[in-house]
TITOR-543051 format. One record per residue: x, y, z of N, C-alpha, C in turn; residue in three letters. Coordinates in steps of 0.2 Angstrom, whole numbers, plus 5000, padded with zeros to 4 digits. Example, Ala and Ser with C-alpha at 12.3 -4.5 7.8 and 13.67 -1.06 7.14 Angstrom:
BEGIN
506649725039506249785039506649845039ALA/506449895035506849955036506450005039SER/
end
This chain:
BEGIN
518450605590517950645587517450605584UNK/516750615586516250585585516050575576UNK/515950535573515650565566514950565566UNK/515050615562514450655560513850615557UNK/513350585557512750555552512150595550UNK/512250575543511850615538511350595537UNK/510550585539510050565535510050585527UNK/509750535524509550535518509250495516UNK/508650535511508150485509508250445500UNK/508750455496508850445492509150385492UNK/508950335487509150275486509750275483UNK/510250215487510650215486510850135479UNK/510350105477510450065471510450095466UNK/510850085463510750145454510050115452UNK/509750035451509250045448508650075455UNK/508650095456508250115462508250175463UNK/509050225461509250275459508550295450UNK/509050265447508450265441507850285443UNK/507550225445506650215448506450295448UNK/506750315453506450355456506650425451UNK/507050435446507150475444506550485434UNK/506350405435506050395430505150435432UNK/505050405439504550425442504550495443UNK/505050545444505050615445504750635437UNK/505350595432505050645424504350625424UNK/504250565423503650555421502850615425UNK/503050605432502650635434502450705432UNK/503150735429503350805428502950815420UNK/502950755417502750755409502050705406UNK/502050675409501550635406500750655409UNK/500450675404499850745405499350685407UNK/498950695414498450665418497750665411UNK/497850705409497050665405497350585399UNK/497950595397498050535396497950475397UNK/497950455406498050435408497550345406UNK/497850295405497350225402497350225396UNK/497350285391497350275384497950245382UNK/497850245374498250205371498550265365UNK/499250195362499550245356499150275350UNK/498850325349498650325342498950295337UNK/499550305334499850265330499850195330UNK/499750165335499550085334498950065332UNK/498150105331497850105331497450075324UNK/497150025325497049965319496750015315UNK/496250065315495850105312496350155309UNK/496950155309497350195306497550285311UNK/497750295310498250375315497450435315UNK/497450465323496850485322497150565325UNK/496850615325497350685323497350705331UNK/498250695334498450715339497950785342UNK/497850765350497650805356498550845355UNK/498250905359498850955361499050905367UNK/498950885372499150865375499650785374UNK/499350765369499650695366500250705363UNK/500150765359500650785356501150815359UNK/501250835365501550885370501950805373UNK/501450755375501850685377502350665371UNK/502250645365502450635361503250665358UNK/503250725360503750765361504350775367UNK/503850745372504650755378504550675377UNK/504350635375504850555376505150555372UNK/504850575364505550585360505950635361UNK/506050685365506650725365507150675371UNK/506650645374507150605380507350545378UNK/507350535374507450445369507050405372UNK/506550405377506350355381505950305376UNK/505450325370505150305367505550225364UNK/506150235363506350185361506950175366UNK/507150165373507450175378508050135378UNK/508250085373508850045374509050055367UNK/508850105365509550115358509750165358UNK/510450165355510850235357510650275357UNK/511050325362510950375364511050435358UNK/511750395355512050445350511550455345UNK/510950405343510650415337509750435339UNK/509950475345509150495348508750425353UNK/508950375354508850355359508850365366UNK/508650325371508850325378509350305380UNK/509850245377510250225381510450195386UNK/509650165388509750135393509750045393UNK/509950015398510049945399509149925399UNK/509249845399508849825398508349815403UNK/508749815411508649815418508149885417UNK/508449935414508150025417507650015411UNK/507649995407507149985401506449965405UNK/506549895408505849855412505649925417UNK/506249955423505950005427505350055425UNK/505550075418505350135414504550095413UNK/504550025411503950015407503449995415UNK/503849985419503249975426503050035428UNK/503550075429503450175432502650195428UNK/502850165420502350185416501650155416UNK/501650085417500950065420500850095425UNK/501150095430500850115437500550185436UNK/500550235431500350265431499750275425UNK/499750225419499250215416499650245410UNK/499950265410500450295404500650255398UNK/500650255390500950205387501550265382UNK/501650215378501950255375501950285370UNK/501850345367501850375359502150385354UNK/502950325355503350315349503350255346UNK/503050235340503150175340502750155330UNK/502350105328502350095322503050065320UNK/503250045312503450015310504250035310UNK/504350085310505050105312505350085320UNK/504950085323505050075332505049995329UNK/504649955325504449885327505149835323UNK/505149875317505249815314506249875309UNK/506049915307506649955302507149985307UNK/507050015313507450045318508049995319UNK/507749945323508349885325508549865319UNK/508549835313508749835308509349865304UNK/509049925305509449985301510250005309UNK/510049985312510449985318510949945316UNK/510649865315511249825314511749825307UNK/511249855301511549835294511649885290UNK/511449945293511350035288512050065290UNK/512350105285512850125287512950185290UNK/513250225294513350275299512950335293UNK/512950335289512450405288511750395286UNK/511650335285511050305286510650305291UNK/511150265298510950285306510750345305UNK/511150405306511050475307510550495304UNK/510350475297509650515295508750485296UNK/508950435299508350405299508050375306UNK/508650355310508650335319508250385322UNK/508650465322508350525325507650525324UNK/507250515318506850515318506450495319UNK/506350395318505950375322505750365329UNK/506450385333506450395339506150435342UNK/505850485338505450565340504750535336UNK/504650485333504150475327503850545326UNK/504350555321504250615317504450585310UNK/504350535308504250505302504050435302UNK/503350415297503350365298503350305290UNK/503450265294503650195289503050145287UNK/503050135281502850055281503150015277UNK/503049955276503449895273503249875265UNK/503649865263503649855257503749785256UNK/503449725256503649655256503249615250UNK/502749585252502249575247502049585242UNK/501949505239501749565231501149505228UNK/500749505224500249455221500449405220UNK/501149395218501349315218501849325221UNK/502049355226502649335233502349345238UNK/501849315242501649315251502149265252UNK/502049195254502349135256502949135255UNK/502749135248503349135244503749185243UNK/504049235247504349305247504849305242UNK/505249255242505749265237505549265232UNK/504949255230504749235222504649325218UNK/504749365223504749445224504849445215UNK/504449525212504949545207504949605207UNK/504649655209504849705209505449715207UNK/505549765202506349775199506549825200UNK/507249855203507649905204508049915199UNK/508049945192508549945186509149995189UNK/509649995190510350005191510350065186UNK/510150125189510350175180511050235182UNK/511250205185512050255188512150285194UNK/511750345194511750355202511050355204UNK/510650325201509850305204509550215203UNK/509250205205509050155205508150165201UNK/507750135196507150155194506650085194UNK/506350115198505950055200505350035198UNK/504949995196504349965193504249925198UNK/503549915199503349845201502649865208UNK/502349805209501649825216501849775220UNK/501949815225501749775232500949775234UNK/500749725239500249725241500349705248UNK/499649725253499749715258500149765263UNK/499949815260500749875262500249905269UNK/500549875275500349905283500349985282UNK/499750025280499850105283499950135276UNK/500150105272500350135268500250195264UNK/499450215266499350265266499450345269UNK/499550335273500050365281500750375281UNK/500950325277501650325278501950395273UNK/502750405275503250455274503650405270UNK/504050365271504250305268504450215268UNK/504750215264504450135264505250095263UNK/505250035266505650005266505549925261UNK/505949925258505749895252506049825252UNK/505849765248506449715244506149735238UNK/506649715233506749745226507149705223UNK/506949675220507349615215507949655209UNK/508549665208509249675207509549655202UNK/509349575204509649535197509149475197UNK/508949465190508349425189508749355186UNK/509249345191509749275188509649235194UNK/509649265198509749245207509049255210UNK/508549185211507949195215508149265222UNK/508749205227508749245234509249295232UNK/509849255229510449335229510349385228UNK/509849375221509449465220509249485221UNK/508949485226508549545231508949575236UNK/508849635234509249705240508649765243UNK/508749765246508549815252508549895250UNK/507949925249507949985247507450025252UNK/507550105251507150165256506850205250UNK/506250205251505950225245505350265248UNK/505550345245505050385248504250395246UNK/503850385248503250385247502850425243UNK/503050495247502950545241503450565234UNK/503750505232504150505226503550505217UNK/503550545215503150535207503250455206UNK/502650435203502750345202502250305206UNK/502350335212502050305218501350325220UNK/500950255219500250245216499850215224UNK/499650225229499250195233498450185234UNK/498250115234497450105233497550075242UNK/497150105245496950035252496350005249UNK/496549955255496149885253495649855260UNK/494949875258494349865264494349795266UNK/494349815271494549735274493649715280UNK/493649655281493149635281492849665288UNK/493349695292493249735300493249795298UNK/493049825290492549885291493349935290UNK/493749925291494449955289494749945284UNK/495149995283495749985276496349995279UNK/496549955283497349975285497749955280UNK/497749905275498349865272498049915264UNK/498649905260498549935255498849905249UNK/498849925242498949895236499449965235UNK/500149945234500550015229500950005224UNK/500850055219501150025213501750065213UNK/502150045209502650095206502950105199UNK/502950145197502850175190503550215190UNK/504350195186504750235185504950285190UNK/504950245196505050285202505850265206UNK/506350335205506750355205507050355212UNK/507450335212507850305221508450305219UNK/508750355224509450375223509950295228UNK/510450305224510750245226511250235234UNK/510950305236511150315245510650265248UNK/510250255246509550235247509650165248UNK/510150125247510150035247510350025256UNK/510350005258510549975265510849905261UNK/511549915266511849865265512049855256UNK/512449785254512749785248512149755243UNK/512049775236511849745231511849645232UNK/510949625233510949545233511049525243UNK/511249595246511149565253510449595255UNK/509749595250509149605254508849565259UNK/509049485256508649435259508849415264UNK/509549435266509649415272509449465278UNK/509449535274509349595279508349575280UNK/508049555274507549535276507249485281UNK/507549455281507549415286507549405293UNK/508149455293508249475302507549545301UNK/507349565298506949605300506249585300UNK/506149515297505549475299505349445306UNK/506249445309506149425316505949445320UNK/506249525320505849585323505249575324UNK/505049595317504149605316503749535321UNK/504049485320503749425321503649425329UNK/504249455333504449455340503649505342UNK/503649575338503249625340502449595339UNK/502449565333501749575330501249495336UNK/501749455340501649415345501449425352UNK/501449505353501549535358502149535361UNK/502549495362503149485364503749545365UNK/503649605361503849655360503449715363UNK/502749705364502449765368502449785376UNK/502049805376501949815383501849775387UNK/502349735391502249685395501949695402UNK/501949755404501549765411500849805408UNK/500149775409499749775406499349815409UNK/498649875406498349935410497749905407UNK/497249945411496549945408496249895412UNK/495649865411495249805414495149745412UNK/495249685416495449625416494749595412UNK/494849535408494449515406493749485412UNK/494249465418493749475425493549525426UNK/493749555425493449635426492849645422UNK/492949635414492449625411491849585411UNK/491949535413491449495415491149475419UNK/491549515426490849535429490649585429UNK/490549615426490249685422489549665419UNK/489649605412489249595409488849545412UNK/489349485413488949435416488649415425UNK/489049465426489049465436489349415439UNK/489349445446489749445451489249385455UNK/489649325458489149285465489249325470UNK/489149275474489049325481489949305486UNK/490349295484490949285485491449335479UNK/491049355475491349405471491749385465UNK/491749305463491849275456491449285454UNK/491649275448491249285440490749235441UNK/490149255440489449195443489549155438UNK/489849135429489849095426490449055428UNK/490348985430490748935431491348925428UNK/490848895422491548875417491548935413UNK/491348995413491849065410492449075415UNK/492249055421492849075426493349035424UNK/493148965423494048925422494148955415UNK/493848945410493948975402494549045404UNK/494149105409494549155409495349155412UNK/495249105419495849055422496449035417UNK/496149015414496648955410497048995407UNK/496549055401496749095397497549165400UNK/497249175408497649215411498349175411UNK/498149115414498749095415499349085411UNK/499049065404499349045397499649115394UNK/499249185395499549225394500049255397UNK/500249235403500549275409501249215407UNK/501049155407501649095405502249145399UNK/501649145393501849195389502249245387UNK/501949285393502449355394503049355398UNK/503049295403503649285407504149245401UNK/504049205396504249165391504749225386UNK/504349255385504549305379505049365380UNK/504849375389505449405393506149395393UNK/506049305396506849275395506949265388UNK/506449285384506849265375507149325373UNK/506949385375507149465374507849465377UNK/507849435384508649445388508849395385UNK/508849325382509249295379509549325372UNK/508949325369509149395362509649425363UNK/509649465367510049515370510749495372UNK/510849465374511449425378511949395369UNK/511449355366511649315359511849375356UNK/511349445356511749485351511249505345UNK/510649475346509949505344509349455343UNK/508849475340508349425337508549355334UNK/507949315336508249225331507649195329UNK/507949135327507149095324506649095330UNK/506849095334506249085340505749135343UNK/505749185338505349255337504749205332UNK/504849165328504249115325503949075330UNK/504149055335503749025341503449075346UNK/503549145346502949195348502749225344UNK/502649235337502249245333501749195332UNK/501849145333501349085333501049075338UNK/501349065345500649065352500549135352UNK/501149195350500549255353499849275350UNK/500049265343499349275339498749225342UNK/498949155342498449125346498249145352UNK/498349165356498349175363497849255363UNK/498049295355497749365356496849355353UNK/497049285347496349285345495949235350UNK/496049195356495749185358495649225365UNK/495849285365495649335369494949365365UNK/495249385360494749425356493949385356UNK/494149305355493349265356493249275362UNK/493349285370493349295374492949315377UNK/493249395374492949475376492249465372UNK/492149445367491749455360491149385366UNK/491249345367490749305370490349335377UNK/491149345381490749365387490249455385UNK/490249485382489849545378489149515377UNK/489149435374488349415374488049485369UNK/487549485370487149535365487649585362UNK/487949615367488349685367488949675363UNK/489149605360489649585356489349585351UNK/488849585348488649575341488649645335UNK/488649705340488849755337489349775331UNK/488749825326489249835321489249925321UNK/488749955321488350005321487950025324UNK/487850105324487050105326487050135334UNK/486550145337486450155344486450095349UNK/486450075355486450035359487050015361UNK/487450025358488149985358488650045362UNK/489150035365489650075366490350095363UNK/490450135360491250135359491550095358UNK/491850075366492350005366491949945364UNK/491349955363491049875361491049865355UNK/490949935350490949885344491749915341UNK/492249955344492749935342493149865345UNK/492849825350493049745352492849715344UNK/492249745342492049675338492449675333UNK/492749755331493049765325493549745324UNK/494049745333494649725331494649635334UNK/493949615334493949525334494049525326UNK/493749545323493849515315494549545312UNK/494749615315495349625311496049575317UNK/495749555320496349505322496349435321UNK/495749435316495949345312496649355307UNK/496849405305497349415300497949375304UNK/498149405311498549405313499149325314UNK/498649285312498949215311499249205306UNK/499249265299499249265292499749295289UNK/499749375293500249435289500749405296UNK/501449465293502149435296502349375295UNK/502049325292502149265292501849225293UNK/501449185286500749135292501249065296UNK/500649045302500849005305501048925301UNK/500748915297501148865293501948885292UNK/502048945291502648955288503148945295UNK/502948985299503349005306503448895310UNK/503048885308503048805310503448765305UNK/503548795298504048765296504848795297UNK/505048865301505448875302505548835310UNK/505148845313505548805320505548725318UNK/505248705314505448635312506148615310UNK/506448655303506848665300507548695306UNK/507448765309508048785309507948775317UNK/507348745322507648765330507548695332UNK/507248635326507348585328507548535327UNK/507848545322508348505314507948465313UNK/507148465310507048435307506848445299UNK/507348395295507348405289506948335283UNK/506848385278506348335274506648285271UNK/506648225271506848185269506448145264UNK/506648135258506148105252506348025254UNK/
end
């Protein structure tokens, strides 16, 4: 008896299986006028009021956990491996799509609260950032604690089943925007690092005073907030009394992996910096960019950045394999931010006239928001940790080198 053979078009690799099933929803959900744009929520100029269409996106990724694609399933994530995660984010350029979960809950408090919150902590707070349907910012800074974080005092006074809290942060990312904030808060004023513990403090609590702070790119993203006898129930601690500095820490690695680019979008959309230059500056007649030495400059720079991205990849699956984030999140904090501000003088040079915009007519859109986000990405050397500091961590802890008097 002869057997029977069954054509079929259906791949038979599971990631392959995936691919094509990633490709089916997206094509099913992700609204074509989208298409090339970016996340409102990342937006240096602060959150701009959702399209019905962006918000219709915004809700089937978060109902699919895609937005945050490798964290539990059980706490509104996707669930997927790290393999089906890369699939998802190439499916997604290929078709110009990015993604609309994200800010500081995505970047820096999700992973965190994953590793050190305790199971009713997950359930109240994971669900929701994975839907970004509430958003966060950070509470770290203070007038006499940047560098020197530990020197923190905000005070948490222990009043039985509340915590009451005094004290200003400064430099508060969104703060304005934000639903709540994740905090260090000094505990006991006996213990520079012991004392400080890890608090969730809601934004719209009585007490809570926010001023932003105009920053020289013509924006206020970062802000000043005070607190005034502001009352934090004592659910509210992650992890034990005196473990903040250590939870802050692991969540500094986070921020530092993200704010590096090392954390974003690694398959890139939109027009090549060769693409913009000969735009501006023109095309020869072989179809390179007619400026010589803008061509190597552009050369060099791709190269350095692509080295990068490939770099940051193997450190994400190392990460991952280790069991999470390390001090080597301060070595793409330091070249990514290098790598983005010399992008930014890049696009700002090759613009010639068209770069010097602040206002006014002549100019376009994307040209004077380049210029605004060249100035507001001088910070980037500076918040999450300046690079002197991040250089003294891989000194100290990735390359053992220690001071000796």
């Amino acid at each position: 008896m002869m057997a029977t053979l069954v054509a079929t078009d259906a791949p038979t690799d599971p990631l392959e299986r995936f691919r094509a099933e990633a490709r089916e929803w997206l094509a099913a959900n992700f609204p074509p006028s989208l298409k090339g744009k970016d996340n409102a929520l990342a937006s240096i100029e602060g959150p701009s009021e959702p399209t019905p269409d962006g918000e219709a996106w915004r809700k089937a990724m978060g109902e699919k956990g895609w937005g945050v694609p490798t964290w539990p399933r059980e706490y509104g994530g996707g669930g997927l491996s790290r393999a089906e995660a890369r699939i998802l984010s190439e499916e997604m350029a290929r078709i110009g799509a990015w993604n609309p979960i994200g800010g500081m809950g995505v970047m820096m408090f999700g992973p965190t609260l994953l590793e050190y919150g305790n199971e009713a902590q997950k359930r109240e707070h994971i669900p929701a950032i994975a839907k970004a349907d509430v958003r966060w910012c950070q509470g770290y800074s203070e007038p006499n604690a940047g560098s020197d974080l530990a020197n923190l005092q905000m005070f948490a006074e222990d009043k039985g089943d509340h915590y009451l809290v005094n004290g200003q942060k400064t430099w508060t990312s969104g703060g304005q925007w934000a639903d709540k904030c994740f905090a260090l808060v000094r505990t006991d004023k006996s213990h520079k690092h012991e004392g400080i513990s890890f608090l969730l403090i809601d934004m719209d609590s009585p007490g809570v005073e926010v001023k932003p702070i105009r920053m020289i790119s013509g924006m206020s993203p970062f802000c000043e907030t005070f607190f005034t006898n502001v009352k934090v129930p004592k659910e509210n601690l992650v992890g034990e009394e005196g473990q903040g500095w250590t939870i802050g820490k692991r969540l500094l690695q986070h921020e530092r992996t993200n704010l590096s680019g090392g954390g974003s979008r690694l398959m890139p959309s939109g027009p090549t910096l060769a693409d913009i230059a000969k735009r501006y500056v023109g095309a020869d007649e072989e179809g390179r960019i007619a400026d010589p030495e803008l061509r190597v400059r552009i050369a060099k720079f791709e190269m350095d950045w692509r080295a990068f991205l490939l770099t940051a990849m193997r450190v994400q699956a190392e990460s991952k394999a280790a069991g999470g984030v390390s001090e080597v999140s301060s070595i793409l904090k330091t070249v990514g931010t290098r790598l983005g501000q010399e992008r930014a003088e890049l696009l700002i040079e090759i613009m010639g006239m068209q770069g010097l915009g602040w206002e006014g007519e002549g100019f376009s859109p994307t040209e004077l928001s380049n210029v605004r986000a060249w100035l507001f990405g001088k910070a980037t050397t500076i918040y999450g940790g300046s690079t002197e500091i991040q250089n003294n961590v891989v000194a100290k802890r990735i390359l053992g080198m220690l001071d000796h008097q």
